[in-house]
C-alpha positions as CSV (number, residue, x, y, z in Angstrom):
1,X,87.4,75.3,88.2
2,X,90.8,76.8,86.6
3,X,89.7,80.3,88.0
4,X,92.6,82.0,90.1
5,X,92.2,82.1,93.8
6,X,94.3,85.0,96.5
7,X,94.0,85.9,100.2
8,X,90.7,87.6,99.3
9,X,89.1,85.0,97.4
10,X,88.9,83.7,101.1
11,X,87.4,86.5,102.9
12,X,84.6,86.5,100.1
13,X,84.5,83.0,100.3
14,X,82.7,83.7,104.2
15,X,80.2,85.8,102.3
16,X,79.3,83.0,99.6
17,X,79.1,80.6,102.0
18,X,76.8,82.6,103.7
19,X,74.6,83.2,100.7
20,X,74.7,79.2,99.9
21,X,77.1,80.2,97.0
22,X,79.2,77.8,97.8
23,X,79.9,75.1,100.5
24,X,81.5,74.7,103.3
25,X,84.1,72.1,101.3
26,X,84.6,74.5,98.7
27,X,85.8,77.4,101.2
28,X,87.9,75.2,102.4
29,X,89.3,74.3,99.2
30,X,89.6,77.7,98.5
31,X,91.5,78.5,101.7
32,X,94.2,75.8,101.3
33,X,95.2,76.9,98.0
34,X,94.8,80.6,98.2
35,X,98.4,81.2,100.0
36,X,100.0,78.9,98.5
37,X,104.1,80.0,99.9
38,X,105.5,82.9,101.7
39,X,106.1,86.3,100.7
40,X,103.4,89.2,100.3
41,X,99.5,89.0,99.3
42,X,99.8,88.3,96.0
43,X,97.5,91.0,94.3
44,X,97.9,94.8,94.5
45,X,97.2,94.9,98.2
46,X,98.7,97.5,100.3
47,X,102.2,95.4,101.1
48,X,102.8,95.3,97.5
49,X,101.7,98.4,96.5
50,X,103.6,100.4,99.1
51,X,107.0,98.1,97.9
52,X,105.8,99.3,93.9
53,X,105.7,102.9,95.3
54,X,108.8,102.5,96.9
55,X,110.6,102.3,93.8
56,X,108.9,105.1,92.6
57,X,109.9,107.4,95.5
58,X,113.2,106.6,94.8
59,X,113.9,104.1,98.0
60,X,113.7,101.3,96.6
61,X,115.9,99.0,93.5
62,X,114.0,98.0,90.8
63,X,112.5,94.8,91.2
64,X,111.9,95.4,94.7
65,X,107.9,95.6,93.8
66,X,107.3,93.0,91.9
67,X,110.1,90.0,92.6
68,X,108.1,87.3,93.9
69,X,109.6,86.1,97.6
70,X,110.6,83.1,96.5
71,X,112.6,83.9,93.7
72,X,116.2,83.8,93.3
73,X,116.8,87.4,92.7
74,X,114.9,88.5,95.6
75,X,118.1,87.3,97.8
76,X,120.3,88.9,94.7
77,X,118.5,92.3,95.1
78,X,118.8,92.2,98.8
79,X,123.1,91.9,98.6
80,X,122.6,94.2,96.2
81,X,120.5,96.5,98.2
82,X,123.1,96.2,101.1
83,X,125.9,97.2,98.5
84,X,123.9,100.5,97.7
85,X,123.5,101.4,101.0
86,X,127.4,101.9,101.5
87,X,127.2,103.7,98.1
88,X,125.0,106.6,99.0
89,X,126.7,106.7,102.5
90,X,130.0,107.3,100.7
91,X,128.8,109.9,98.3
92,X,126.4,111.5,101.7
93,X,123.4,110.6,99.9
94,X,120.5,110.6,102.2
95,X,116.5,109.8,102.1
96,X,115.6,113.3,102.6
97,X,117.8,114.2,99.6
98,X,116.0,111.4,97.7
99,X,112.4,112.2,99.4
100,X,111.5,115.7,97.9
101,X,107.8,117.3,97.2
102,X,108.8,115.7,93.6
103,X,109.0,112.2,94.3
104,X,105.8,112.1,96.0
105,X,104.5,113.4,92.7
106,X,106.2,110.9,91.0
107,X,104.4,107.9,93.9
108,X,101.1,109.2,93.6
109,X,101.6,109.3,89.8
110,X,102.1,105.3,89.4
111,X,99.7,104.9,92.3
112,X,97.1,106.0,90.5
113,X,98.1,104.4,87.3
114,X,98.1,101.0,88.8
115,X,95.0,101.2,91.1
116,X,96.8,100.9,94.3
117,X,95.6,100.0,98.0
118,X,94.0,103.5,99.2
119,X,96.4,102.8,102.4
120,X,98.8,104.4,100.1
121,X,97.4,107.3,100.7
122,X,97.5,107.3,104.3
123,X,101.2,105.7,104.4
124,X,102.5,108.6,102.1
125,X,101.3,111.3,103.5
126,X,102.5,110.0,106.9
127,X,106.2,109.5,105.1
128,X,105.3,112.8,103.9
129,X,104.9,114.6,106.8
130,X,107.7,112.8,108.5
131,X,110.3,114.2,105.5
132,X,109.5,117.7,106.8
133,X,106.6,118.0,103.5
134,X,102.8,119.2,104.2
135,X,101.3,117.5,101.0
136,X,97.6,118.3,100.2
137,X,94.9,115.9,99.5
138,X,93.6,118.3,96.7
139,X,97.2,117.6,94.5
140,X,96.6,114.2,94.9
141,X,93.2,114.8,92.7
142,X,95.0,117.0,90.6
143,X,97.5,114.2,89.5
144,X,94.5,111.5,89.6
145,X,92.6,113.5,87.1
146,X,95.0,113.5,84.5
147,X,96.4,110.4,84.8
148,X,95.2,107.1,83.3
149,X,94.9,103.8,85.0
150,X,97.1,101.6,82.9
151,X,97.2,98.7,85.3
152,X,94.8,96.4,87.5
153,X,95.9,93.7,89.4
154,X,94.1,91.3,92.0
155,X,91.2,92.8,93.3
156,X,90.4,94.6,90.5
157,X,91.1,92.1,87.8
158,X,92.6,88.3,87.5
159,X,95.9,89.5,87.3
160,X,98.1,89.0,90.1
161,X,102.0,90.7,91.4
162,X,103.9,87.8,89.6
163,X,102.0,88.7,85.9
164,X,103.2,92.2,86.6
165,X,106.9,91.3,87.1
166,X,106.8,89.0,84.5
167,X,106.1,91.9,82.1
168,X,108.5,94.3,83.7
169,X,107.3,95.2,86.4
170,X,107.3,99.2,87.5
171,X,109.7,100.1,85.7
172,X,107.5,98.8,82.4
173,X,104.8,100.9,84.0
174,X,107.2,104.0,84.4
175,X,108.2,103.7,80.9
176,X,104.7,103.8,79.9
177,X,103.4,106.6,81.1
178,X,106.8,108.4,80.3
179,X,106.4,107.6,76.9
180,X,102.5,109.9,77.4
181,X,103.8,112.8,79.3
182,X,102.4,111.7,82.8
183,X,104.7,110.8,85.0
184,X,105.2,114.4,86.7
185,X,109.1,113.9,87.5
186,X,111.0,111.2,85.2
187,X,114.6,113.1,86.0
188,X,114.4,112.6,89.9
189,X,117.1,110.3,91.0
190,X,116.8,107.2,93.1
191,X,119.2,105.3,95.5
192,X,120.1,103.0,92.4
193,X,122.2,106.6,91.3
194,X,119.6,106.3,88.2
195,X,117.0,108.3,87.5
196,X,113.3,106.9,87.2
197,X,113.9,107.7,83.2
198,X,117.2,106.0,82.4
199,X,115.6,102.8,84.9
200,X,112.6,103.2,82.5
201,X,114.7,103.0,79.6
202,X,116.6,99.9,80.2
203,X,112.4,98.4,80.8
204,X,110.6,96.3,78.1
205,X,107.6,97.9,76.7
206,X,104.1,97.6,77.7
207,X,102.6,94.2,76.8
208,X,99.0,95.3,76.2
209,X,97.4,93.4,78.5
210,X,98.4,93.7,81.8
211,X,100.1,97.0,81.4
212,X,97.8,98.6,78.8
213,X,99.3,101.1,76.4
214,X,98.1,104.8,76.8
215,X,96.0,105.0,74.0
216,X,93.4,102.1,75.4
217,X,93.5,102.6,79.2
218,X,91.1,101.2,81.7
219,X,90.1,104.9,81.8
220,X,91.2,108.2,81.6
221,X,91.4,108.9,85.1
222,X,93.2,107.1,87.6
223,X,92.6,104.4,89.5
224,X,92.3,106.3,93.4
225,X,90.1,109.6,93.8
226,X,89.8,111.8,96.7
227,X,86.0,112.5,97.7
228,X,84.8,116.1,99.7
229,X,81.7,117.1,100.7
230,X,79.6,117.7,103.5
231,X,80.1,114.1,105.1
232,X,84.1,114.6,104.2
233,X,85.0,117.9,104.9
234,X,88.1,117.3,105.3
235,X,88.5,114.5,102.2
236,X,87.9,110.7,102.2
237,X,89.7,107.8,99.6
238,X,88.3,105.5,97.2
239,X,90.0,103.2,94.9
240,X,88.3,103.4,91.7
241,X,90.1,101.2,90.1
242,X,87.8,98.5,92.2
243,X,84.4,100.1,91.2
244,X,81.6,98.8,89.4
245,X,81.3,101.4,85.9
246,X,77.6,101.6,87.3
247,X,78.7,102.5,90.9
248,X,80.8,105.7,90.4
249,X,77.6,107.2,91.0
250,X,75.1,106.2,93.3
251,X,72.1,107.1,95.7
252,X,70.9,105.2,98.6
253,X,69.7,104.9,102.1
254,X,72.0,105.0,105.3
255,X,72.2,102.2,107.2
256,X,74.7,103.2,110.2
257,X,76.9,100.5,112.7
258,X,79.6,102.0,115.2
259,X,82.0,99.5,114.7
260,X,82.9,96.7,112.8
261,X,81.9,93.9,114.7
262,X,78.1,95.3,114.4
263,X,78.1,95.9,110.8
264,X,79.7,92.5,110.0
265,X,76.8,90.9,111.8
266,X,74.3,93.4,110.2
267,X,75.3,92.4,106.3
268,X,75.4,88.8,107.3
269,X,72.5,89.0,109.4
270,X,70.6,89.7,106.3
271,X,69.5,93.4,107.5
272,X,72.2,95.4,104.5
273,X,69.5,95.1,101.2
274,X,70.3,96.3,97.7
275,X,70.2,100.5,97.9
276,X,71.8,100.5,101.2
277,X,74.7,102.7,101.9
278,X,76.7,101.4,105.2
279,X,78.2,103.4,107.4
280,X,80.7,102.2,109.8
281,X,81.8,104.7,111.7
282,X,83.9,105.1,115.4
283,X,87.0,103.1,113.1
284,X,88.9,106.0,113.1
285,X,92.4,106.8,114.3
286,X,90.8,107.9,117.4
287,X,87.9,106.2,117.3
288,X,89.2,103.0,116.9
289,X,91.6,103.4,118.4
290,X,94.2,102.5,115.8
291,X,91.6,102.4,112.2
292,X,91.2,98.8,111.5
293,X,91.0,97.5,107.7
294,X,87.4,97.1,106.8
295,X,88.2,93.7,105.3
296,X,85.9,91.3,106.5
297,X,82.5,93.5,105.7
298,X,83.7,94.5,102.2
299,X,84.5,91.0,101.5
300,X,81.0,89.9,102.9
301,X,79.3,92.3,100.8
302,X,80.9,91.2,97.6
303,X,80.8,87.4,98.4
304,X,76.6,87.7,99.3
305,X,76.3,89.1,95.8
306,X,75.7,92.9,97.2
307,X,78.8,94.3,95.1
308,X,77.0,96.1,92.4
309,X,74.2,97.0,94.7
310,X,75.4,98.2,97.8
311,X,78.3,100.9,99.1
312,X,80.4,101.4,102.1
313,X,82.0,104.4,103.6
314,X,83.4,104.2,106.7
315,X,86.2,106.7,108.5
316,X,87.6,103.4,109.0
317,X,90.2,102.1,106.3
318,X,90.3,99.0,104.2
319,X,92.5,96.2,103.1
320,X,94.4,96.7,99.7
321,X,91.7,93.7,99.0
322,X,89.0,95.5,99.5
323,X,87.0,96.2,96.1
324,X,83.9,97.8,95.6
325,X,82.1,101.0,96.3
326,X,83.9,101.9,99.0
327,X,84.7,104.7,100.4
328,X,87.5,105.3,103.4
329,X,89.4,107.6,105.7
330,X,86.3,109.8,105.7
331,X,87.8,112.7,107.6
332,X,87.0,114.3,110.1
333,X,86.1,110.9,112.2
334,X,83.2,110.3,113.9
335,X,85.1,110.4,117.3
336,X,86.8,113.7,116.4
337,X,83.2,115.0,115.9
338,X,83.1,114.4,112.5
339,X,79.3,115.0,110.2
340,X,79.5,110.9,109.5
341,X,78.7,111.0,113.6
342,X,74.9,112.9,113.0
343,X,74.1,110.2,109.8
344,X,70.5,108.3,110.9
345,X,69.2,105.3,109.2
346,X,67.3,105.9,106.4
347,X,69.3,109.6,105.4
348,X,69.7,109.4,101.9
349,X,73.7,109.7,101.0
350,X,75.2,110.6,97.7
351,X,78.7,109.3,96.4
352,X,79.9,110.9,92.9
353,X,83.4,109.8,92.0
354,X,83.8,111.4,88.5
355,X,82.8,114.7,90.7
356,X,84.9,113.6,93.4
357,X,81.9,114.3,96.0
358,X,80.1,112.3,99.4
359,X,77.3,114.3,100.2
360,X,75.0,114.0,102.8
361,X,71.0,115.0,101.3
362,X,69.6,116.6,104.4
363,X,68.1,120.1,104.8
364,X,71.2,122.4,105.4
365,X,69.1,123.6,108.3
366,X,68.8,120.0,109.8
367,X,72.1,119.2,109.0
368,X,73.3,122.6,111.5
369,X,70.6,121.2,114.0
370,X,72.1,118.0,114.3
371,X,76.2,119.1,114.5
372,X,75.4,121.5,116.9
373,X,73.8,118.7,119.0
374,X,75.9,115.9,118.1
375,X,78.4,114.1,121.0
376,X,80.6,111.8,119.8
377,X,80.5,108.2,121.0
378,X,83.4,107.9,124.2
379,X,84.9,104.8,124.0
380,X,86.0,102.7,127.3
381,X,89.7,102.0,126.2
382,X,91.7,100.1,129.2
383,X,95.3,100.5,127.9
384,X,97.2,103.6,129.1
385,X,99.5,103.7,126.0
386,X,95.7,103.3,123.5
387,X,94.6,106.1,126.0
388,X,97.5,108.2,124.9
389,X,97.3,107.4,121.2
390,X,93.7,108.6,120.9
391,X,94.9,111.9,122.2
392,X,97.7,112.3,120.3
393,X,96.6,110.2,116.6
394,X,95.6,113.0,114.1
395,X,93.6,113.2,111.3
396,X,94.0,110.1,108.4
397,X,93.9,113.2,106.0
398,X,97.1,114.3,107.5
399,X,98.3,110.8,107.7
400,X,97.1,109.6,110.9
401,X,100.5,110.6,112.9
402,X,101.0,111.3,116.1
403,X,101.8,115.3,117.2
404,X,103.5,115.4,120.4
């Protein structure tokens, strides 16, 4: 039908099918064409948003975001890439040099300006962490409130990685929001010996369309928001770039699965109805083990025509893919003893995102009763080396890392 198809077009395709959407041909249609070479997921999923944000940090060339796999340059930037490397170890230039409280400014900046994967979140706070920096989820929703989302690409619009580099790619981003005072950093330099101003200088300028110019963005705020509350004490991610307008705020009834596996069969099963909100929970770091994408329920839920009726949260993660009013890395886990652990079916939950709260409506009182009597789910894991991840995996608000 002309319409653009991607790796997720696929997993929603189950969920259509399911719903008599579609048939059984046309998934498979849909699944033949949808990868259609090698290289990354083609929208902003989290491979491609962690290679945009890359550059950003200052790790990465330009180009390294957005140059499709099998394009020529992509082999020109890798000899080029090699070439740097011996550059920056002649002049003792290393990635803690580059890899300062600034950059990560600078990455969460362009993050939320282009509606990245929320495993960005968890991925740079664990590169964070790991460059000797403690950064708190609170800056992040400092940055995000007064930056605009600029950009959407696949899930959140038609547009696709290939449309972005064929417009400039980050560094036509970069020099956007350079040009409105809100990228954080612009003089920090990067292993290209440039600084993210003079690489934004040499960029074309924004076309309007895919990167929207400041004065008309998608909105004023960016594109991922950090939720608190009494259900997220600790903090949990949403990507708001792949919300509904009519879902930043929303009401509704618990309906509660420990794991993925049961709430998959629960929203295709037919027992998730419009005003439910599902909890997934034990799909933590510990709980897991290991915090498995949310994918294939997301997906279900948009392809049975739930989308703009239904929301997720889950202490699980998702796919970059994932779209909808879902809400992630809900910290602490249910496994850690966590208040998503004590939600029963039929609690009413409330998600605000322009208030950047996930609250749980129970009597204070009952919500005390129920911590104080609450024992998490123990899990029967066979592998040794699982065994020791769970007692060693921290918080996904810290990164999900291990501490010796």
């Amino acid at each position: 039908n002309g319409k653009k198809v991607d790796l997720i077009s696929v997993f929603e395709g189950i969920g259509q099918l399911k719903a008599g959407k579609i048939t059984e041909r046309e998934l498979k249609l849909i699944e033949e064409q949808a990868c259609p070479t090698c290289g990354s997921c083609s929208g902003m999923f989290t491979a491609n948003s962690m290679n945009c944000i890359t550059e950003v940090l200052g790790l990465g060339l330009p180009g390294n975001g957005t140059i499709p796999a099998v394009d020529p340059r992509r082999e020109l930037l890798a000899r080029q890439a090699a070439r740097q490397i011996m550059e920056l170890l002649r002049r003792n230039i290393r990635p803690r040099d580059i890899l300062t409280v600034e950059a990560f400014d600078n990455a969460f900046a362009v993050d939320i300006a282009m509606g990245g994967s929320s495993n960005t979140i968890l991925h740079l706070l664990a590169v964070a962490r790991e460059a000797g920096i403690e950064y708190d989820l609170s800056r992040i929703n400092e940055i995000s409130k007064r930056t605009p989302n600029i950009c959407k690409i696949s899930p959140a619009s038609q547009y696709h990685i290939q449309d972005l580099d064929n417009v400039g790619g980050i560094p036509a981003i970069l020099k956007e929001l350079i040009r409105g005072g809100y990228l954080p950093h612009p003089d920090k330099l990067t292993v290209s010996l440039k600084t993210l101003r003079e690489i934004a200088q040499e960029a074309p300028e924004a076309d309007g369309e895919v990167i929207r110019r400041i004065e008309d963005p998608y909105s004023k705020e960016g594109g991922i928001a950090i939720l608190f509350g009494n259900l997220a004490p600790e903090g949990a991610v949403v990507k708001t770039a792949g919300v509904d307008p009519k879902m930043l705020v929303f009401k509704g009834k618990a309906i509660c699965f420990n794991s993925e596996e049961e709430a998959i069969d629960g929203i295709l099963g037919g027992k998730v109805k419009p005003g439910h909100v599902v909890v997934i929970r034990y799909e933590g770091p510990k709980g897991g083990p290991g915090m498995r994408e949310m994918l294939s329920p997301t997906s279900a839920i948009m392809g049975m025509g739930l989308g703009d009726k239904v929301a997720l949260i889950t202490d699980g993660r998702f796919s970059g893919g994932t779209r909808g009013a879902c809400i992630g890395h809900i910290s602490p886990e249910a496994a850690s003893g966590g208040p998503i652990g004590i939600v029963q079916d039929g609690d009413e939950i409330l998600i605000d995102i322009p208030n950047r709260k996930l609250e749980l409506l129970i009597p204070e009182e009952e919500f005390k009763r129920r911590m104080e009597n609450f024992k998490p789910i123990q899990k029967e894991v066979k592998s040794p080396w699982l065994r020791r991840y769970m007692k060693f995996v921290t918080s996904a608000s810290k990164g999900a890392v291990l501490e010796a």
